[in-house]
C-alpha positions in Angstrom: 27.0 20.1 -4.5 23.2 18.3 -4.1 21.9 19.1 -0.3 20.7 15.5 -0.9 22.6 12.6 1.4 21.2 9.4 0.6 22.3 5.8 0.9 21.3 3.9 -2.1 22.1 0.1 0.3 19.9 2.3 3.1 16.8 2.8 0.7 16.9 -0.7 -1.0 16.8 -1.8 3.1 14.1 0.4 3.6 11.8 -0.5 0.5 12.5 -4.4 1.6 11.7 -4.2 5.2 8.2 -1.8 4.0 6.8 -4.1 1.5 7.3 -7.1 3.7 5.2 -5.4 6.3 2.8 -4.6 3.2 3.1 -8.1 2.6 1.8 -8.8 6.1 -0.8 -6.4 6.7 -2.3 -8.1 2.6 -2.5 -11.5 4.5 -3.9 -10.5 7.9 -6.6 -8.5 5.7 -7.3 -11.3 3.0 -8.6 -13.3 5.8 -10.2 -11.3 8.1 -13.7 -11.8 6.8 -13.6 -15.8 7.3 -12.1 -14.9 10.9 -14.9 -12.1 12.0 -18.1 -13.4 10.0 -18.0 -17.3 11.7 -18.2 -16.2 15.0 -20.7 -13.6 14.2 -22.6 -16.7 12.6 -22.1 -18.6 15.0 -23.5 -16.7 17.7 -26.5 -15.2 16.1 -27.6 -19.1 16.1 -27.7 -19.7 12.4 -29.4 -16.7 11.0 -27.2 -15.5 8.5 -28.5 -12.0 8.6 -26.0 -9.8 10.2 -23.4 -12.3 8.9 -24.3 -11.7 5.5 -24.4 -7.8 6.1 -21.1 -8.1 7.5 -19.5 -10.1 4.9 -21.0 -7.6 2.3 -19.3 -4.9 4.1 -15.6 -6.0 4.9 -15.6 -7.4 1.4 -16.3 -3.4 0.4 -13.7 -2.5 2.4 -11.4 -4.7 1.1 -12.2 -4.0 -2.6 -12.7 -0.1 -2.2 -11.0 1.3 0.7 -7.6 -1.7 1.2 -7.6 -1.6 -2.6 -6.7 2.1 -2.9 -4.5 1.9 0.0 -2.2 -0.7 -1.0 -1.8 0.8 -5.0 -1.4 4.6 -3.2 1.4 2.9 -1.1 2.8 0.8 -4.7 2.8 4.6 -6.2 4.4 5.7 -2.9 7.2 3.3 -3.4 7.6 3.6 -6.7 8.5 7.4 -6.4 10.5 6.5 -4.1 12.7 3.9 -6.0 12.7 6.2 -9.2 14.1 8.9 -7.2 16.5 6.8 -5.5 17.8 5.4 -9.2 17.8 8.9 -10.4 19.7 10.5 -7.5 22.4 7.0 -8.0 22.6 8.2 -11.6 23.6 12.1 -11.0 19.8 13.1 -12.1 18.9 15.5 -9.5 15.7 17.0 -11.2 14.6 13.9 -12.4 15.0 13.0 -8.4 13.3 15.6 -7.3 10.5 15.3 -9.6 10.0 11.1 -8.3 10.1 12.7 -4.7 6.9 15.5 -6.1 5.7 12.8 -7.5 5.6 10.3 -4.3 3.6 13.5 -2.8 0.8 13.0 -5.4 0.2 9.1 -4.7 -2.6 9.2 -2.6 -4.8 11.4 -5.7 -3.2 9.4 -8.5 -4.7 6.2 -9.4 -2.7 6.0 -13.1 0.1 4.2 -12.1 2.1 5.2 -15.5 2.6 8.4 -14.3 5.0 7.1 -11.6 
């Protein structure tokens, strides 16, 4: 008998209600620097200095750092899905070995692996 007690309905909710909040947290971000840098413009009466610097750096931020976060949370769930369909299909190694896995997302950029 598995020690394992999982709801494959209860995980599909899960994964739903996660990647819409993914989904959310994408949108608010994608915008952000057209929200922040007008004002900043705006207020520095037309010189387009500090505007430009800050531009430069929440474009950065969006490529390097929100980049990185959103694939290590796509590997996340991933993992998590592969273990859920192994664990459905009476694979219990191949389960726990998505669930190692999952622990490994936030080092592994080759998404193949999960």
């Amino acid at each position: 008998m598995t020690s394992w007690s999982i709801s494959p309905e209860g995980i599909n909710a899960t994964i739903e209600k996660t990647q819409t909040s993914l989904s959310g947290i994408s949108t608010a971000l994608a915008g952000i620097a057209e929200g922040v840098v007008q004002p900043v413009l705006d207020g520095a009466g037309g010189d387009g200095t500090v505007a430009m610097a800050l531009d430069a750096f929440l474009q950065d931020q969006d490529q390097g750092r929100a980049t990185q976060i959103g694939q290590q949370f796509t590997n996340t769930v991933n993992c998590t899905i592969n273990a859920a369909n192994a664990y459905s299909a009476g694979d219990q190694l191949m389960a726990s070995a998505s669930v190692s896995a999952a622990g490994q997302a936030e080092t592994v950029h080759n998404t193949t692996k999960f």
